[in-house]
One Martini backbone bead per residue (centre of mass of N, CA, C, O) as a GRO file, in nm:
protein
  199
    1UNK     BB    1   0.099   0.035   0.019
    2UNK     BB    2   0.068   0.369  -0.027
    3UNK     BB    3   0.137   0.607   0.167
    4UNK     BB    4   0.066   0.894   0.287
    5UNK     BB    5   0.001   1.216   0.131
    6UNK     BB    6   0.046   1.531   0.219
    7UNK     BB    7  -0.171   1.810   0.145
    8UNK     BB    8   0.046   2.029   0.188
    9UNK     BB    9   0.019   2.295  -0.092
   10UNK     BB   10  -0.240   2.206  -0.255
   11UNK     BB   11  -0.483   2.257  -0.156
   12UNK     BB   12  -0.769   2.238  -0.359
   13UNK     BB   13  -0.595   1.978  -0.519
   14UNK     BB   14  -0.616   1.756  -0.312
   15UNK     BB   15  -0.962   1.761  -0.399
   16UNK     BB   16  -1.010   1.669  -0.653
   17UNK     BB   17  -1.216   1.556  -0.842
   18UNK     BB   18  -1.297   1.310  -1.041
   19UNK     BB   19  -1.414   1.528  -1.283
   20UNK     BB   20  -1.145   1.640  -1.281
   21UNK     BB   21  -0.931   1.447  -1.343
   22UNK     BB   22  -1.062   1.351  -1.636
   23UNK     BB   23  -1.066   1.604  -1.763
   24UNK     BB   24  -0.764   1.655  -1.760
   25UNK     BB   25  -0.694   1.404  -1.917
   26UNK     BB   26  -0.854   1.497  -2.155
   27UNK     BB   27  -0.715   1.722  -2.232
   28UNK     BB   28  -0.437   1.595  -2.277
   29UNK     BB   29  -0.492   1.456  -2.491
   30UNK     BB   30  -0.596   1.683  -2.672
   31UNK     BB   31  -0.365   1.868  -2.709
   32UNK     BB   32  -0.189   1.636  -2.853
   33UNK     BB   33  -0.351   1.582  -3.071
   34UNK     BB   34  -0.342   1.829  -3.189
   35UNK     BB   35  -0.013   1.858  -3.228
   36UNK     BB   36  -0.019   1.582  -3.419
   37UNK     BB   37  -0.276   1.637  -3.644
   38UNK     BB   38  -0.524   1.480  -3.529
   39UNK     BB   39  -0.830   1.460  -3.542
   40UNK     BB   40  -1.069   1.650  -3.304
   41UNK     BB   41  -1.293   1.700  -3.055
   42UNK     BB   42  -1.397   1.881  -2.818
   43UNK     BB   43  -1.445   1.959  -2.539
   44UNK     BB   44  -1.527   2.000  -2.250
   45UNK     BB   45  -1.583   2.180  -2.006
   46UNK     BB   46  -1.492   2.313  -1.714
   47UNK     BB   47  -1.527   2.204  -1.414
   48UNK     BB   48  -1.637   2.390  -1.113
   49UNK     BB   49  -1.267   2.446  -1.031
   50UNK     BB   50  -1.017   2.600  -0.841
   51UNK     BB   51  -0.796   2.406  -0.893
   52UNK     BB   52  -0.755   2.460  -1.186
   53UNK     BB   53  -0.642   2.757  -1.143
   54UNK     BB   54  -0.426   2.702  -0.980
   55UNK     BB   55  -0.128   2.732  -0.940
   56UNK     BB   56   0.138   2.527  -1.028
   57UNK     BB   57   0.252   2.175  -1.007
   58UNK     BB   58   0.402   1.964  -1.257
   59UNK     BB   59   0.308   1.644  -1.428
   60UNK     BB   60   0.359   1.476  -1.779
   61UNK     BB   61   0.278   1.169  -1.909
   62UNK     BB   62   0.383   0.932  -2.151
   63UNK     BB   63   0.250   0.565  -2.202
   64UNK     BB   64   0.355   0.269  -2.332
   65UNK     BB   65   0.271   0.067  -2.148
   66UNK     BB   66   0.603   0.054  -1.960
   67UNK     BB   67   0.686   0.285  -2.232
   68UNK     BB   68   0.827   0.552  -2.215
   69UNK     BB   69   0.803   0.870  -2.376
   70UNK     BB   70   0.713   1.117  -2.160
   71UNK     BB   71   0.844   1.372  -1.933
   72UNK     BB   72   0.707   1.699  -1.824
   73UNK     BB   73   0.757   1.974  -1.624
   74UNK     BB   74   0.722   2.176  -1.279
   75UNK     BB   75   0.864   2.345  -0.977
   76UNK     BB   76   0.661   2.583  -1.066
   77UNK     BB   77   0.360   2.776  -1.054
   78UNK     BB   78   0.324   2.930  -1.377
   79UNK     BB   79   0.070   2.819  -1.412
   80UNK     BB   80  -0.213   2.660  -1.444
   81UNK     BB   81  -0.327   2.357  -1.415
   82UNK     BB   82  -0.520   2.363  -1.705
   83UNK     BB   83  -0.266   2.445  -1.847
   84UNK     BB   84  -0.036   2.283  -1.793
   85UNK     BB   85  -0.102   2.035  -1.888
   86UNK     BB   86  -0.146   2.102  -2.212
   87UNK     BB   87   0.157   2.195  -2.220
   88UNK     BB   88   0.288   1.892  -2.096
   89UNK     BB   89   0.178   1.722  -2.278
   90UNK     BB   90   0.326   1.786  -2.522
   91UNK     BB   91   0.617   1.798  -2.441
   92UNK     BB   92   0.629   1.523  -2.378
   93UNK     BB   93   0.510   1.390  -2.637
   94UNK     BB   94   0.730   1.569  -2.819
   95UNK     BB   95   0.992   1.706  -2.634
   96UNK     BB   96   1.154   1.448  -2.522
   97UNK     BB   97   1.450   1.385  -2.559
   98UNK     BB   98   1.511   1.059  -2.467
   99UNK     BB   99   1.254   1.025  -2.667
  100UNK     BB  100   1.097   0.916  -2.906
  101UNK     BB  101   0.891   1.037  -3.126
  102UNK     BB  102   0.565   0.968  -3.191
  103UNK     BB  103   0.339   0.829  -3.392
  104UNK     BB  104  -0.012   0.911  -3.453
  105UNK     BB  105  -0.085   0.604  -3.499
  106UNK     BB  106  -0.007   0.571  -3.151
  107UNK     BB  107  -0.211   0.716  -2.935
  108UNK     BB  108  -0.420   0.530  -2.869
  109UNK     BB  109  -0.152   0.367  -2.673
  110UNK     BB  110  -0.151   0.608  -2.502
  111UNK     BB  111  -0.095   0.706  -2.150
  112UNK     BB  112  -0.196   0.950  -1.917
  113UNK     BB  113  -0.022   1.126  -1.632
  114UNK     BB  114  -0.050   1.290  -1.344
  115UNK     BB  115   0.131   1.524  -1.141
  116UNK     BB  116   0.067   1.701  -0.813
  117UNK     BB  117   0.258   1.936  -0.645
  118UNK     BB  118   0.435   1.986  -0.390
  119UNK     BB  119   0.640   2.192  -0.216
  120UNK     BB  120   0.958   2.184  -0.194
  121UNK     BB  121   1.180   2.065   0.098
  122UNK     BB  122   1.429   2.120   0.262
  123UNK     BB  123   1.620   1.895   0.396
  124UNK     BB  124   1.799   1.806   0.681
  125UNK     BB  125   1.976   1.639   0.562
  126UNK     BB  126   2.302   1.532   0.455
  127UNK     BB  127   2.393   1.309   0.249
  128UNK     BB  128   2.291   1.060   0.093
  129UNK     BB  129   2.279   0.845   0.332
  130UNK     BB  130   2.080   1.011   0.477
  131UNK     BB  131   1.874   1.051   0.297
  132UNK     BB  132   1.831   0.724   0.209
  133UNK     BB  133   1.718   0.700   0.519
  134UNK     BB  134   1.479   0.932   0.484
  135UNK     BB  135   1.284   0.795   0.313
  136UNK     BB  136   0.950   0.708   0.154
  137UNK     BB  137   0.850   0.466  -0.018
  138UNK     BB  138   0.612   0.576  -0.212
  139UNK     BB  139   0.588   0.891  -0.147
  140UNK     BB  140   0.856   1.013  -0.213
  141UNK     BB  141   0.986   1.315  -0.362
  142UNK     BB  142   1.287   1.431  -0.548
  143UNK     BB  143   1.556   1.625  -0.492
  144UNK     BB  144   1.908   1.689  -0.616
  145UNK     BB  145   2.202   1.871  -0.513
  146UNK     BB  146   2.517   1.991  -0.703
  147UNK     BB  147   2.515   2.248  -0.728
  148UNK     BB  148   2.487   2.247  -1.082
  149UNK     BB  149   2.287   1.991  -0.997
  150UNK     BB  150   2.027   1.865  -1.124
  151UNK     BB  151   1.743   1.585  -1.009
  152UNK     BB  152   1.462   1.439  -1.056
  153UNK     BB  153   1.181   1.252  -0.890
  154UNK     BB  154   0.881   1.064  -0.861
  155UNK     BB  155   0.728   0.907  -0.728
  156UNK     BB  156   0.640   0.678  -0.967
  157UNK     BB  157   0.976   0.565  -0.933
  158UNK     BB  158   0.901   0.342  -0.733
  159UNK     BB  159   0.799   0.117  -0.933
  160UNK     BB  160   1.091   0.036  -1.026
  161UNK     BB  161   1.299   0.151  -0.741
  162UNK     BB  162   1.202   0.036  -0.449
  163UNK     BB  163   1.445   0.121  -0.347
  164UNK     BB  164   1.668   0.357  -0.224
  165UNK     BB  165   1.947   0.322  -0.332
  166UNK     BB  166   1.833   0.306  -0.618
  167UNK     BB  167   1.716   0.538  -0.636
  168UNK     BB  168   1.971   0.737  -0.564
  169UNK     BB  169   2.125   0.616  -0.768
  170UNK     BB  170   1.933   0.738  -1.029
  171UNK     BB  171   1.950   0.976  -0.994
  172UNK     BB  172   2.249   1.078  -0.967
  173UNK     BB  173   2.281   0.996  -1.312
  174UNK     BB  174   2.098   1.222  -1.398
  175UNK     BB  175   2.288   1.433  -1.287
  176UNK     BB  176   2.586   1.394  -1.247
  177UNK     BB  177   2.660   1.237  -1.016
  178UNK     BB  178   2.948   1.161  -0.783
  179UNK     BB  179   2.873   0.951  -0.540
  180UNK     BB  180   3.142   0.923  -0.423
  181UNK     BB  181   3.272   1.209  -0.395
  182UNK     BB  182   2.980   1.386  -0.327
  183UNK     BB  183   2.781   1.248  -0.144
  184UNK     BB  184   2.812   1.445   0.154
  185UNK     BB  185   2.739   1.759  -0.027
  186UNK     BB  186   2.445   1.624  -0.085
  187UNK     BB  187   2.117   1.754  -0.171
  188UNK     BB  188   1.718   1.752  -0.040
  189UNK     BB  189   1.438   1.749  -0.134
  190UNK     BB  190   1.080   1.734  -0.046
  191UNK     BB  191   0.782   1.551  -0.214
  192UNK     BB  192   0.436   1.556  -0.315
  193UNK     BB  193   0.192   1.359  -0.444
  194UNK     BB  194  -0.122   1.374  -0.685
  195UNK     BB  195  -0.227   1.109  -0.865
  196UNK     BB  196  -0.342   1.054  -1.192
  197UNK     BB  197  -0.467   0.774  -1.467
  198UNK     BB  198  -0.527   0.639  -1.727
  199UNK     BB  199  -0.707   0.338  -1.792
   0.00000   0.00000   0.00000
């Protein structure tokens, strides 16, 4: 079972209903679709939920069956809730350096997942060690930096690696982190999310 996730910084973000997050993701399925040029219907209007306009933290996702298409987001909360989505929902499906852009065909069988994050919070740890002893697998969302050198992972990453020094081992090469060598000067700051995804 996924540990609790304190919904403080989500504000009524944390509350939002079942009929918002549908919308929300019908919205990013619908902006994908506008951007690869392929006929698409109107959406409905959005439901009259105040956490929708409210500026965001988010990430959206988009993965066919396993295998990641593309993720990309922002801890910064310069959009609304409902514009960030649509803008996100692009970057990720077509703007993903690491991962091929999909092809129109391919549409149908991809799915996506948004996530709504609370503001990061600098961790009282310093040091991998310490960082990585106080984790909560399944719940924390992680931010990692050396310097100029900083890369996140979303709580929706501990599916994949359930263990924490994996978890942490697998930031620091994101982030281009020596963790033999700068592993005591790593500092971390810690999120949490509220997910939802297309069935």
């Amino acid at each position: 079972m996924k540990p609790g996730i304190p919904e403080a910084g989500l504000t009524t973000q944390g509350q939002l209903s079942p009929i918002s997050r549908r919308w929300l993701l019908a919205s990013a399925r619908h902006a994908l679709t506008e951007a690869m040029g392929v006929p698409t219907t109107p959406i409905d209007p959005p439901p009259a939920d105040p956490g929708l306009d409210e500026p965001s933290r988010l990430f959206v996702s988009w993965h066919q069956g396993e295998r990641l298409v593309g993720c990309i987001g922002t801890l910064e909360p310069h959009r609304s809730l409902r514009d960030g989505v649509r803008y996100f929902a692009v970057q990720a499906g077509l703007h993903d350096p690491r991962t091929p852009v999909p092809r129109p065909d391919e549409l149908p069988r991809l799915h996506a997942s948004i996530s709504v994050l609370t503001p990061p919070e600098p961790m009282d740890e310093q040091g991998l060690e310490a960082i990585t002893a106080a984790l909560v697998p399944g719940r924390d969302g992680l931010v990692l930096h050396d310097d100029a050198r900083r890369a996140v992972f979303l709580p929706v990453v501990w599916e994949s690696l359930p263990e924490p020094t994996q978890f942490v081992a697998a930031l620091c090469r994101k982030a281009g982190i020596d963790a033999a060598r700068r592993g005591p000067w790593v500092r971390g700051e810690r999120f949490y999310a509220i997910e939802f995804a297309e069935s």
